[in-house]
ChimeraX commands (.cxc) that place a marker at each C-alpha (Angstrom):
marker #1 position -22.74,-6.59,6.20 radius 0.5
marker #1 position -20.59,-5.23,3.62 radius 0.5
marker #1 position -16.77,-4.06,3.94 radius 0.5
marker #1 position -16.78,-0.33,2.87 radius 0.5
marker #1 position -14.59,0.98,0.25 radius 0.5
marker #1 position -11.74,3.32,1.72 radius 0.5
marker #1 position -12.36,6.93,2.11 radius 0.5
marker #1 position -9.04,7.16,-0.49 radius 0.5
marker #1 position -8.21,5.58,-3.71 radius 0.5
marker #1 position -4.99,5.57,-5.79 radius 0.5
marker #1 position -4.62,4.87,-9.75 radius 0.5
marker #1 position -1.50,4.96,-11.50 radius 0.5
marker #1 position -1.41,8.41,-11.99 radius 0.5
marker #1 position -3.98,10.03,-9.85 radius 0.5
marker #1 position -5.74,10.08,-6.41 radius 0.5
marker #1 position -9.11,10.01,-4.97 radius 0.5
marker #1 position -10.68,11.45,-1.53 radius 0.5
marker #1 position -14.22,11.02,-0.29 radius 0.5
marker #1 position -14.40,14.12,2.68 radius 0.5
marker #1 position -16.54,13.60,5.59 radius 0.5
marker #1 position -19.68,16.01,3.96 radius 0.5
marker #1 position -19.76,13.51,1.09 radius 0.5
marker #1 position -18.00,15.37,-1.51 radius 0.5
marker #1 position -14.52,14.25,-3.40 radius 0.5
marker #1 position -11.42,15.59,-4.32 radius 0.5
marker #1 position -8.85,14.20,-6.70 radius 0.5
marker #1 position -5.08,15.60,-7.81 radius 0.5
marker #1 position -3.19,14.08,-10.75 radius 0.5
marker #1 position -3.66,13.01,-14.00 radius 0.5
marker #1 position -6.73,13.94,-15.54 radius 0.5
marker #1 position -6.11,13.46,-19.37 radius 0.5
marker #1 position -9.11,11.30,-19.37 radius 0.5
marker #1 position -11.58,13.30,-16.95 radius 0.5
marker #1 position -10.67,10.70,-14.09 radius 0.5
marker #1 position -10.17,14.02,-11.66 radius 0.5
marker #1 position -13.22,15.40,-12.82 radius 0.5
marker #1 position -15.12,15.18,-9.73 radius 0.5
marker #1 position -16.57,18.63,-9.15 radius 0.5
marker #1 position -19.95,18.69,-8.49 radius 0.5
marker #1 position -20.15,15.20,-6.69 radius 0.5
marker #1 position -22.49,15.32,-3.51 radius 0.5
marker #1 position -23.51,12.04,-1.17 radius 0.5
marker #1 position -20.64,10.13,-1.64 radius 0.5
marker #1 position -19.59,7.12,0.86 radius 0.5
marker #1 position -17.04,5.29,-1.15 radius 0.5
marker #1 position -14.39,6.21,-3.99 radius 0.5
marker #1 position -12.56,3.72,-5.92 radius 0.5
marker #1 position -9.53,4.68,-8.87 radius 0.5
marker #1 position -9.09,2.48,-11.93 radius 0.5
marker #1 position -5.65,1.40,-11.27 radius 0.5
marker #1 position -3.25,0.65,-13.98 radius 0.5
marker #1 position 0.09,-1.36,-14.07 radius 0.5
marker #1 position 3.61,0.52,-14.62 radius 0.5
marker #1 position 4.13,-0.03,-17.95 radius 0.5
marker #1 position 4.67,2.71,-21.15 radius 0.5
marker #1 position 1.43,1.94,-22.86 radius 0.5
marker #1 position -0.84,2.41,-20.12 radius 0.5
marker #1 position -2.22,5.36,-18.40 radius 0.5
marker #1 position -5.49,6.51,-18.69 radius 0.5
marker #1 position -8.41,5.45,-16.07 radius 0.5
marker #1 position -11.25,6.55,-14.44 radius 0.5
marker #1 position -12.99,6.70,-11.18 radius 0.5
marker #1 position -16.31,5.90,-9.49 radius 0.5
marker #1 position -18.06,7.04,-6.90 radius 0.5
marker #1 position -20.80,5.37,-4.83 radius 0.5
marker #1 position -23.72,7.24,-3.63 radius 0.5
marker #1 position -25.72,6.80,0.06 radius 0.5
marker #1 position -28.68,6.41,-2.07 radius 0.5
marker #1 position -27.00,3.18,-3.76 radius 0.5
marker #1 position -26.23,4.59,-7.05 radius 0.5
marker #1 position -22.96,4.78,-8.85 radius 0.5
marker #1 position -20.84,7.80,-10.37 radius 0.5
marker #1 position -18.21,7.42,-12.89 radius 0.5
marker #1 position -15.37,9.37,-15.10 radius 0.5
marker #1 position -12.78,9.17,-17.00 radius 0.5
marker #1 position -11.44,6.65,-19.86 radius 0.5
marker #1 position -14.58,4.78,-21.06 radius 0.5
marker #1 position -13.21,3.10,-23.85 radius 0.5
marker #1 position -14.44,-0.29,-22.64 radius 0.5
marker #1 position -17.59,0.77,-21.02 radius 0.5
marker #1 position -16.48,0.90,-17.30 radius 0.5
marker #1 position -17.95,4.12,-16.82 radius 0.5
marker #1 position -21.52,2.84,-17.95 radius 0.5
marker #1 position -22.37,2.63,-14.50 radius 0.5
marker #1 position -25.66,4.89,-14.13 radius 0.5
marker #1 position -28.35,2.42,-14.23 radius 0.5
marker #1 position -26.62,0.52,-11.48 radius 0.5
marker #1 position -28.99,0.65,-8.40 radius 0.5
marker #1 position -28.89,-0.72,-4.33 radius 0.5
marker #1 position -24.89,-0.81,-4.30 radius 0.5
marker #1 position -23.37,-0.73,-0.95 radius 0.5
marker #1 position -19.46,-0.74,-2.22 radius 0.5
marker #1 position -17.27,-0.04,-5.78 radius 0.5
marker #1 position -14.39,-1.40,-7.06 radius 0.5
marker #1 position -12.22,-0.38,-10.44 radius 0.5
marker #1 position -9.54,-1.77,-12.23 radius 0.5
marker #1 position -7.92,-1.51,-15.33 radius 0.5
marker #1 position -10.45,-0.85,-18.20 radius 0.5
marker #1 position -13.56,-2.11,-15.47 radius 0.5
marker #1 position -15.70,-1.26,-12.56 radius 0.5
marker #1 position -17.32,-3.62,-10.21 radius 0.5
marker #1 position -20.44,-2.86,-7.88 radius 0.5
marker #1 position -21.14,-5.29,-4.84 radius 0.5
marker #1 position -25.23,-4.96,-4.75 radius 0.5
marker #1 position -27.24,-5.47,-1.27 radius 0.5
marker #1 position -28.25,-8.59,-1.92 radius 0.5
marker #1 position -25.10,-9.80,-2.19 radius 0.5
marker #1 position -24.43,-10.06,-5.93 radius 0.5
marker #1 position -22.14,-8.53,-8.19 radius 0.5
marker #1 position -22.49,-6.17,-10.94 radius 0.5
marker #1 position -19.70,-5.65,-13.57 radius 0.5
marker #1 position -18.73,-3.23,-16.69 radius 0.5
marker #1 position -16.01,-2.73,-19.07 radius 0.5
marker #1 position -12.96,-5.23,-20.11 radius 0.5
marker #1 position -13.52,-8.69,-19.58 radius 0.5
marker #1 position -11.49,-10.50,-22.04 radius 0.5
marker #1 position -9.66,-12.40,-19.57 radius 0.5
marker #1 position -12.63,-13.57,-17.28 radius 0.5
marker #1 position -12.19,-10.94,-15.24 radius 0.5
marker #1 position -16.20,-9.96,-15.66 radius 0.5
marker #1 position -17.78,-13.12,-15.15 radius 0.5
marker #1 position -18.97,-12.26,-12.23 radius 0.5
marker #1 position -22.91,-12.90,-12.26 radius 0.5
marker #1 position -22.84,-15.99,-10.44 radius 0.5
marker #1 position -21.21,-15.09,-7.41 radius 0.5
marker #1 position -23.88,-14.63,-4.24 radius 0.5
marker #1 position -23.27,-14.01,-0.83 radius 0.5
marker #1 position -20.67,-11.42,-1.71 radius 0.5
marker #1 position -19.32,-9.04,1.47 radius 0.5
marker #1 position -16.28,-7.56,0.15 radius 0.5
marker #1 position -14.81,-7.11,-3.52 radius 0.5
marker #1 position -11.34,-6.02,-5.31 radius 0.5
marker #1 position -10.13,-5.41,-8.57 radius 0.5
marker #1 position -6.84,-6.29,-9.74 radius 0.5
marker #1 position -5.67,-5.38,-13.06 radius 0.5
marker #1 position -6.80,-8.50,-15.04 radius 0.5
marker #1 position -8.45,-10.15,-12.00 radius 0.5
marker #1 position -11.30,-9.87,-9.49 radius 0.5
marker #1 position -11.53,-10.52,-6.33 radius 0.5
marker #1 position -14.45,-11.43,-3.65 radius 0.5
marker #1 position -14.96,-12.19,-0.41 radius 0.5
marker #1 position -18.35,-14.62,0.73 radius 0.5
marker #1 position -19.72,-13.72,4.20 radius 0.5
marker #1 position -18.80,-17.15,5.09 radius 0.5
marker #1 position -15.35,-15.97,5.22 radius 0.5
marker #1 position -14.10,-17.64,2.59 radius 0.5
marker #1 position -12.94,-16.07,-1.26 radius 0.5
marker #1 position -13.56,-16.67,-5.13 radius 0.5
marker #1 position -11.51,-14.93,-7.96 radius 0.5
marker #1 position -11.91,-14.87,-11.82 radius 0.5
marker #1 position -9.68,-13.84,-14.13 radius 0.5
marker #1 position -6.09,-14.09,-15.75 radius 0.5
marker #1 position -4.24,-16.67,-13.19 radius 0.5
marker #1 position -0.91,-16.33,-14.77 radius 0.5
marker #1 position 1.35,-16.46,-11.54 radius 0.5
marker #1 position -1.99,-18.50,-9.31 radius 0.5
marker #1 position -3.51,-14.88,-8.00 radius 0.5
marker #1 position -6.87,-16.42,-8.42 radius 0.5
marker #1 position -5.48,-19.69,-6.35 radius 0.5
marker #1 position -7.39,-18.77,-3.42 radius 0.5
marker #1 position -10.05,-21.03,-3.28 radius 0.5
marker #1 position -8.48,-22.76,0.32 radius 0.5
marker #1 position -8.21,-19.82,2.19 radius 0.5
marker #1 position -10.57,-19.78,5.06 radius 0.5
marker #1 position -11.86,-17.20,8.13 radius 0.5
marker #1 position -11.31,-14.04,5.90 radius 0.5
marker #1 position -12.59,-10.70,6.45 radius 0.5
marker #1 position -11.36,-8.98,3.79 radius 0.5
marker #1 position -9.42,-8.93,0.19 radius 0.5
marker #1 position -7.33,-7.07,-1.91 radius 0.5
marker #1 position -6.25,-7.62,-5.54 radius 0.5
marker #1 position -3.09,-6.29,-7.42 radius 0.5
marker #1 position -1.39,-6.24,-10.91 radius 0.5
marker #1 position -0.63,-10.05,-10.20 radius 0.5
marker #1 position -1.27,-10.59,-6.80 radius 0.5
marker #1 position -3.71,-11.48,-4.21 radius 0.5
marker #1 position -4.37,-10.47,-0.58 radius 0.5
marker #1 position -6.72,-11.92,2.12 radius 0.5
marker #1 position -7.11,-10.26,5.39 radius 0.5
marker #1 position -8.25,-13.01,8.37 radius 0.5
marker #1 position -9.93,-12.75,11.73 radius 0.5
marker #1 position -7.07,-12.99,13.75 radius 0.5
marker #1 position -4.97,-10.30,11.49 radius 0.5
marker #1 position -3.10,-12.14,9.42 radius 0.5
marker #1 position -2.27,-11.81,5.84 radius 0.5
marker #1 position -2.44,-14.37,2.99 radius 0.5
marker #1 position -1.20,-13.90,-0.59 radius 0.5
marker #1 position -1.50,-15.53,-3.87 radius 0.5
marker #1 position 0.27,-14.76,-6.76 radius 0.5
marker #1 position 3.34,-13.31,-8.71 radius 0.5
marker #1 position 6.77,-13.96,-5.37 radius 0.5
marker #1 position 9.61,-11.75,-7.21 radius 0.5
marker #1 position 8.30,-8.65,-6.30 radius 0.5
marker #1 position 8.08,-9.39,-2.91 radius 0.5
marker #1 position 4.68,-8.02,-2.77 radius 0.5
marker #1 position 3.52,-11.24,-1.03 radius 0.5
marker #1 position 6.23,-11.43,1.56 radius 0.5
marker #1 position 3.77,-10.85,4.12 radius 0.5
marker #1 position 3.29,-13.85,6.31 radius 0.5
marker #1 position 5.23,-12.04,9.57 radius 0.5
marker #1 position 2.62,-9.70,9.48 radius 0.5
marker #1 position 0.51,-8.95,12.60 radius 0.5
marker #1 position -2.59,-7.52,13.84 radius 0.5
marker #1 position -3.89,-6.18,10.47 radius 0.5
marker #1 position -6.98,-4.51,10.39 radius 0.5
marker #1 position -6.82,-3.00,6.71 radius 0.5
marker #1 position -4.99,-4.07,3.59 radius 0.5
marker #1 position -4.43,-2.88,-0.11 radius 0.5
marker #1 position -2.47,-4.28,-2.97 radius 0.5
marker #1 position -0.76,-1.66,-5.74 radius 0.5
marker #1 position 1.03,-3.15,-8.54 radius 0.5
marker #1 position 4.20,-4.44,-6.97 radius 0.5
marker #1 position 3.27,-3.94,-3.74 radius 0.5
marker #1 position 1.19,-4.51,-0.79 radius 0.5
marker #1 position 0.22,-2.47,2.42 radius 0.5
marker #1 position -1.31,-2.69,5.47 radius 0.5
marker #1 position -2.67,-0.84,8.59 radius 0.5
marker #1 position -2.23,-2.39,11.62 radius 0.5
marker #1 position -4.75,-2.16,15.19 radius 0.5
marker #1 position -1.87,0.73,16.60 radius 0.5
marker #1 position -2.37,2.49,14.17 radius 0.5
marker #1 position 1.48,1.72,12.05 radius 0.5
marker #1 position 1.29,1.10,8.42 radius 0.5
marker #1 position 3.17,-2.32,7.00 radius 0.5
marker #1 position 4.13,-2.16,3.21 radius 0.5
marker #1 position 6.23,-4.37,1.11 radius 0.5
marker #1 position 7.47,-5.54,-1.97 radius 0.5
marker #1 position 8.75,-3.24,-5.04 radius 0.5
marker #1 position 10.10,0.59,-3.96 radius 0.5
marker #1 position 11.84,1.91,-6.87 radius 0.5
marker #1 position 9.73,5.00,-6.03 radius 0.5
marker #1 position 9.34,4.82,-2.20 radius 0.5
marker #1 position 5.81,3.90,-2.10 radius 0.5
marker #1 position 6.92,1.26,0.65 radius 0.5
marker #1 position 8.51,3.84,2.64 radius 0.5
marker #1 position 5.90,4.07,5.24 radius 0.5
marker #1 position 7.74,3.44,8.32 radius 0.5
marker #1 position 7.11,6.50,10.45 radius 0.5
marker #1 position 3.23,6.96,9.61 radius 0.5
marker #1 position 1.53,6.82,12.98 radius 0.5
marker #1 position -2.18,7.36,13.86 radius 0.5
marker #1 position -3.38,5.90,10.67 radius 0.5
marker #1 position -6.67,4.04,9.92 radius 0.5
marker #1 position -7.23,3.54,6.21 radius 0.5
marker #1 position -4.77,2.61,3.39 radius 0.5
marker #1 position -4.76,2.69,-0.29 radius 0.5
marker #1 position -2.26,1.83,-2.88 radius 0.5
marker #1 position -1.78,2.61,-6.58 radius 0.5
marker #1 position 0.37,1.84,-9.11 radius 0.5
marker #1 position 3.46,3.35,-7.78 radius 0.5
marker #1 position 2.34,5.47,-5.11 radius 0.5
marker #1 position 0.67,4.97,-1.39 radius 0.5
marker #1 position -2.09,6.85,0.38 radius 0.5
marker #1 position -3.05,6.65,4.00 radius 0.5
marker #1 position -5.80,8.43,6.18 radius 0.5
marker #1 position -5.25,9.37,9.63 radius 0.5
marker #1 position -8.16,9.63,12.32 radius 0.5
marker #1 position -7.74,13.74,12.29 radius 0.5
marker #1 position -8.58,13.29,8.97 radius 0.5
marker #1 position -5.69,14.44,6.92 radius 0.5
marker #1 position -3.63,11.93,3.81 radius 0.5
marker #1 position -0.12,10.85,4.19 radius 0.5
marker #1 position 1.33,10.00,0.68 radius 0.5
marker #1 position 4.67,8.37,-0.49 radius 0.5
marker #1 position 5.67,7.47,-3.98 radius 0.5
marker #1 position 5.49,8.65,-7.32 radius 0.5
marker #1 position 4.72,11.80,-7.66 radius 0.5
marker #1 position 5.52,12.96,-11.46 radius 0.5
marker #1 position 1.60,13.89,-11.70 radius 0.5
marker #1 position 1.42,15.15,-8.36 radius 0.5
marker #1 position -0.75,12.34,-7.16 radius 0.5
marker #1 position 0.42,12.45,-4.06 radius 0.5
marker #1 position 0.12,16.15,-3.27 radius 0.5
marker #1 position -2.18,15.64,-0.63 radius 0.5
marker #1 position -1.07,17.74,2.35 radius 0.5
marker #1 position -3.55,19.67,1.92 radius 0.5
marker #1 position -6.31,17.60,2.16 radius 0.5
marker #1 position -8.97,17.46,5.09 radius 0.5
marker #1 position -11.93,15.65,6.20 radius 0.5
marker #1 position -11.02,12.65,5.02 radius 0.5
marker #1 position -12.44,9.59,6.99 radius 0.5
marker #1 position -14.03,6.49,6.87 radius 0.5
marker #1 position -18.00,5.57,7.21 radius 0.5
marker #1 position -18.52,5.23,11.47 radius 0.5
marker link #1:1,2 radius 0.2
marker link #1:2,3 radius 0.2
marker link #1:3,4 radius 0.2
marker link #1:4,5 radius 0.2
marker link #1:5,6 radius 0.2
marker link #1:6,7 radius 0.2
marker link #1:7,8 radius 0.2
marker link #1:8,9 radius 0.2
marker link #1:9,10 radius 0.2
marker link #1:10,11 radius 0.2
marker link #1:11,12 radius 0.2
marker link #1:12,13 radius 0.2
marker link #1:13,14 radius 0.2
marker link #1:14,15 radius 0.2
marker link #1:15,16 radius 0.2
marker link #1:16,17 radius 0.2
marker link #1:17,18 radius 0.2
marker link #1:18,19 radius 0.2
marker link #1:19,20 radius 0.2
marker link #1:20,21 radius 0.2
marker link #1:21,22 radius 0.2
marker link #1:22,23 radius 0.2
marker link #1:23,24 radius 0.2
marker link #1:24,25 radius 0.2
marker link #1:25,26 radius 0.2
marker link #1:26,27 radius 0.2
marker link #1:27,28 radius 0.2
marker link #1:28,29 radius 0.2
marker link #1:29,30 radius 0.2
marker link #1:30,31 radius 0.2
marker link #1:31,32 radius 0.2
marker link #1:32,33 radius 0.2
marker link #1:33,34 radius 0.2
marker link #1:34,35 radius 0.2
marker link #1:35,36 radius 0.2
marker link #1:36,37 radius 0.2
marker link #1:37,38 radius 0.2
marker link #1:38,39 radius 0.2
marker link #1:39,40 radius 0.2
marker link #1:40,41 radius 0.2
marker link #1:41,42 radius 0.2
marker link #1:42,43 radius 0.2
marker link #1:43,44 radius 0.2
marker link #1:44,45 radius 0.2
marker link #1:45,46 radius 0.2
marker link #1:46,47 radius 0.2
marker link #1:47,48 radius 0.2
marker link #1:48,49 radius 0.2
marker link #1:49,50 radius 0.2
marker link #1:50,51 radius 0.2
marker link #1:51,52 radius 0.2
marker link #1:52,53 radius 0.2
marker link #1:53,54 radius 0.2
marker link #1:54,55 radius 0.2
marker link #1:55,56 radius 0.2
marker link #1:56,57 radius 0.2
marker link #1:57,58 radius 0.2
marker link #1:58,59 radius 0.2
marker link #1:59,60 radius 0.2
marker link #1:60,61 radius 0.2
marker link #1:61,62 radius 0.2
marker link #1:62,63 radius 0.2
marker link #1:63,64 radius 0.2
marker link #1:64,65 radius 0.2
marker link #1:65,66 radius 0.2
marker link #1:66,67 radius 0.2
marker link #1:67,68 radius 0.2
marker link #1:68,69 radius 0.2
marker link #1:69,70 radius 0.2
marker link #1:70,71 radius 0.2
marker link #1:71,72 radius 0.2
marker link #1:72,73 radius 0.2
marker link #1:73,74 radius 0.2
marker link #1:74,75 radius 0.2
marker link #1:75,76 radius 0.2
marker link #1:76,77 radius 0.2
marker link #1:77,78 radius 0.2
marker link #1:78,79 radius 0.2
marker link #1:79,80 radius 0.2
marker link #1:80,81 radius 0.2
marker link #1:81,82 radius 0.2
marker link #1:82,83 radius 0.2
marker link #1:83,84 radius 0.2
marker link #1:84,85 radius 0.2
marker link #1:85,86 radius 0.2
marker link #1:86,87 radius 0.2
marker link #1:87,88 radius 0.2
marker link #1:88,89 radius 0.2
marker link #1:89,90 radius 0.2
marker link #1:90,91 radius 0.2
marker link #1:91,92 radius 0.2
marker link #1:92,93 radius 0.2
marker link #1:93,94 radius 0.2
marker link #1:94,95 radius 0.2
marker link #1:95,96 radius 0.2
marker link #1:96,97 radius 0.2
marker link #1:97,98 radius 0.2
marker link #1:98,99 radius 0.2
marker link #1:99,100 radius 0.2
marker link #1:100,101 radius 0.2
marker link #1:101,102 radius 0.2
marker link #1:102,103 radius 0.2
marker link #1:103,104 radius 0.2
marker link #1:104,105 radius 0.2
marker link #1:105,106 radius 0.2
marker link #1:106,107 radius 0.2
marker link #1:107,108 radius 0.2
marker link #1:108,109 radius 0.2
marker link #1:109,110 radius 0.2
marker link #1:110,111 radius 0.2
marker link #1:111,112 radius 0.2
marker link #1:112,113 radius 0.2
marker link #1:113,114 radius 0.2
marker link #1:114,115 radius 0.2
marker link #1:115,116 radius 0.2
marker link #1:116,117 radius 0.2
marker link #1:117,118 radius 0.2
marker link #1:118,119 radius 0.2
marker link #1:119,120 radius 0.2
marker link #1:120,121 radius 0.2
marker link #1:121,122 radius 0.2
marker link #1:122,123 radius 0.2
marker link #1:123,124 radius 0.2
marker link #1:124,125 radius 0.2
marker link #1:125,126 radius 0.2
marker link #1:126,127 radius 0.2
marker link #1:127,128 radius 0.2
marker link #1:128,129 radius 0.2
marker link #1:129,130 radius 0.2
marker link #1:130,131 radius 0.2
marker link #1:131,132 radius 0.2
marker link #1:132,133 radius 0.2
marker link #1:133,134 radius 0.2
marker link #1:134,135 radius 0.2
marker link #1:135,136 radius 0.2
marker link #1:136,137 radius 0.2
marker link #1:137,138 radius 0.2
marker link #1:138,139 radius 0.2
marker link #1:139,140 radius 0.2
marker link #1:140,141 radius 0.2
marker link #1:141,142 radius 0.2
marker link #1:142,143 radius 0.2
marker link #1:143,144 radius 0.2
marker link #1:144,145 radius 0.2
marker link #1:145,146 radius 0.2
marker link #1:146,147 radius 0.2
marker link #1:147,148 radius 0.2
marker link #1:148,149 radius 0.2
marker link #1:149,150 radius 0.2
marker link #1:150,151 radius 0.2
marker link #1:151,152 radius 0.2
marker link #1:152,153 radius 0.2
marker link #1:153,154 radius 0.2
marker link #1:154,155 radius 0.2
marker link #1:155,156 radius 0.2
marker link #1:156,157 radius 0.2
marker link #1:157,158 radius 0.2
marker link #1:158,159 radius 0.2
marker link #1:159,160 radius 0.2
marker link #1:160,161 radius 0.2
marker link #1:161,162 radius 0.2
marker link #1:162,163 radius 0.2
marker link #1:163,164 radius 0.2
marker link #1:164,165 radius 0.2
marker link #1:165,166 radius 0.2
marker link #1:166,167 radius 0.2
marker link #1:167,168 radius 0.2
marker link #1:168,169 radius 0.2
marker link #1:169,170 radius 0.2
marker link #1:170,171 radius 0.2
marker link #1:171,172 radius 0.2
marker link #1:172,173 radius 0.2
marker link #1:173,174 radius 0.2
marker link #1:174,175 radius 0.2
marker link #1:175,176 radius 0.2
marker link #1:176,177 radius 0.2
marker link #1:177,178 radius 0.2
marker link #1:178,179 radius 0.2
marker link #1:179,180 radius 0.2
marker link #1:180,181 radius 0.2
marker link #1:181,182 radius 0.2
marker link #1:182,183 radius 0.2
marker link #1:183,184 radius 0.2
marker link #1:184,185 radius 0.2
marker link #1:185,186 radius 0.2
marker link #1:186,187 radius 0.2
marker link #1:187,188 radius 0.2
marker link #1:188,189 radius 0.2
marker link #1:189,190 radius 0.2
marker link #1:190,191 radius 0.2
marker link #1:191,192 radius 0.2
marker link #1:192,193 radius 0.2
marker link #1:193,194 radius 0.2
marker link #1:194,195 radius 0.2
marker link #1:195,196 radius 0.2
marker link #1:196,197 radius 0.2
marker link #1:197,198 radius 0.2
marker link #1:198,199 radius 0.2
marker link #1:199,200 radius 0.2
marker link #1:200,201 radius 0.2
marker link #1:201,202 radius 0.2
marker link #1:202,203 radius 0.2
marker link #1:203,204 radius 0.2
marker link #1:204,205 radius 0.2
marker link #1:205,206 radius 0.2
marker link #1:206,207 radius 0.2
marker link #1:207,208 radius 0.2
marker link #1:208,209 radius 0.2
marker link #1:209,210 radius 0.2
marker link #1:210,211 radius 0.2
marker link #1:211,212 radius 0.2
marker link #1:212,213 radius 0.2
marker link #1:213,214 radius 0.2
marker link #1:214,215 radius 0.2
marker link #1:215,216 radius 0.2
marker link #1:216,217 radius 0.2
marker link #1:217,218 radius 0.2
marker link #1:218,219 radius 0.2
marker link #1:219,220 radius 0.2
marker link #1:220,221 radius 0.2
marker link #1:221,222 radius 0.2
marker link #1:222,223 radius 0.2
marker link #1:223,224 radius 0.2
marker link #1:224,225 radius 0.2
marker link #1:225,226 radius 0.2
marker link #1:226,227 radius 0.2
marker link #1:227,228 radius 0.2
marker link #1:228,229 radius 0.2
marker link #1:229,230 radius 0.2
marker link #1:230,231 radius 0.2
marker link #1:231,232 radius 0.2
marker link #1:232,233 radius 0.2
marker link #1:233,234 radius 0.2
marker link #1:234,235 radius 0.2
marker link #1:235,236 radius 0.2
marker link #1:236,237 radius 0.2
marker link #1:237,238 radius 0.2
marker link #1:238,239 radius 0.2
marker link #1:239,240 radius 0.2
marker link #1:240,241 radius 0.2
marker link #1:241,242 radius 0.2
marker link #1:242,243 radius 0.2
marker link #1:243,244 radius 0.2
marker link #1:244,245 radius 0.2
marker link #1:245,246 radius 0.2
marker link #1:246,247 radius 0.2
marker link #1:247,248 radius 0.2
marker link #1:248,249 radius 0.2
marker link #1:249,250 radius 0.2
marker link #1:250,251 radius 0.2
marker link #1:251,252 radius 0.2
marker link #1:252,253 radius 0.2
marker link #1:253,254 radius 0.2
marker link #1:254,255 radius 0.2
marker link #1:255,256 radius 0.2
marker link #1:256,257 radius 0.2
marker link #1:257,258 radius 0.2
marker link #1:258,259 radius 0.2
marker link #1:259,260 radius 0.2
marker link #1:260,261 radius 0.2
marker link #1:261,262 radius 0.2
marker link #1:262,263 radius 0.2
marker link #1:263,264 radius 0.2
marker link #1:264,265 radius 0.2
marker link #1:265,266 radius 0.2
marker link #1:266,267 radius 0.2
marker link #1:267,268 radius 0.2
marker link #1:268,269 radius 0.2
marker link #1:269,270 radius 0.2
marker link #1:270,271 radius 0.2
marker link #1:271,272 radius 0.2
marker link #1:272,273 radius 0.2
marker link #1:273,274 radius 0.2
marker link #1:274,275 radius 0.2
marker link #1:275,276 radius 0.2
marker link #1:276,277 radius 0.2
marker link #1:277,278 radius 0.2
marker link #1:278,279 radius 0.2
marker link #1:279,280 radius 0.2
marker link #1:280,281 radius 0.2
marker link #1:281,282 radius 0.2
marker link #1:282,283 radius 0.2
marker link #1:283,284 radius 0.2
view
């Protein structure tokens, strides 16, 4: 069985919610068309092409999967990653910077857009479960539990070729995060930020990795977050009643079971105006 993609996703400059009658909202950005998501019916999972903080960078995109097992995409397509409509029998999406990945039923992998730094070579992976994009790295995890990546492995994000009894994984800028059976957290990757200072961590159920940062939803319901808060997106402390998480570049999303978005971060395009939203939940 597959691990579904969050009902929420979170770019650099924009967010992403799948509602409970399969429709999707989005707030921020939209210079490239990635909020242009009107019109979008049967949707089970969202994903938002995430971006590193830096001044050249910006513009994404974002997909949408389909209960049917197709694939929806806008936004920046200067590298192909929205050339996603002839994709069929996907059960979960992924997007990074500048590419989209699609986990098929059969358990391989699809991919489209950049792959200048491996991040794309993708078509001999089987027995896929779970994937991630980071920015310049992917990210999969094998039903046997354990996990491959390809890509840039500047600071050893794609070292995680040891790490064993996993149920889940999570890719950032230059990070790595593997969720295990007992609820644990491993990490790979770039140590200054502090993004993978997460080896204290307990009774994790659900994990995502922004740029500089990681986050995590625990069994009660609390939300764990660490590494890089120049913005706040780590300021998560009082959330309560939560069940999914999603991080972006800056910024940090989380559902709650009534169905309503808690945001914290970044906010100069309004990505995290999301009060307002409801109906958001995960696939039961």
């Amino acid at each position: 069985m597959s691990v579904q993609p969050p009902p929420v996703a979170a770019g650099q400059r924009h967010s992403v919610g799948r509602r409970h009658d399969g429709t999707v909202v989005a707030i921020g950005d939209d210079s490239s068309g990635e909020c242009r998501v009107q019109g979008w019916a049967d949707v089970v999972g969202v994903a938002a092409g995430n971006v590193h903080t830096a001044t050249n960078t910006g513009r994404s995109h974002t997909v949408g999967l389909r209960a049917d097992g197709t694939v929806l995409a806008t936004g920046w397509n200067g590298d192909g990653q929205c050339d996603v409509a002839a994709w069929e029998d996907v059960v979960t999406v992924a997007a990074g910077w500048r590419r989209t990945l699609g986990l098929r039923a059969d358990g391989t992998v699809l991919a489209a857009g950049r792959g200048n730094e491996g991040q794309c070579a993708v078509a001999e992976w089987r027995d896929v479960i779970a994937i991630s994009c980071g920015d310049w790295h992917s990210v999969a995890l094998r039903a046997a539990g354990t996990a491959v990546a390809v890509g840039n492995n500047r600071r050893g994000q794609c070292s995680i070729g040891e790490w064993r009894d996993l149920v889940d994984v999570a890719a950032g800028y230059l990070h790595t995060l593997g969720l295990t059976g007992d609820g644990r957290v491993l990490s790979a990757g770039e140590v200054a930020t502090g993004a993978c200072h997460v080896e204290a961590w307990q009774g994790v159920v659900g994990l995502a990795a922004g740029s500089y940062h990681s986050v995590a939803v625990t069994s009660s319901g609390r939300v764990l977050a660490t590494g890089q808060n120049t913005h706040g997106q780590c300021e998560v402390r009082p959330w309560r009643d939560v069940v999914a998480v999603a991080a972006g570049s800056t910024h940090t999303l989380a559902v709650r079971s009534d169905g309503t978005v808690l945001s914290t971060g970044y906010n100069a395009h309004k990505q995290c105006d999301v009060s307002t939203w409801r109906g958001i939940e995960p696939l039961r």
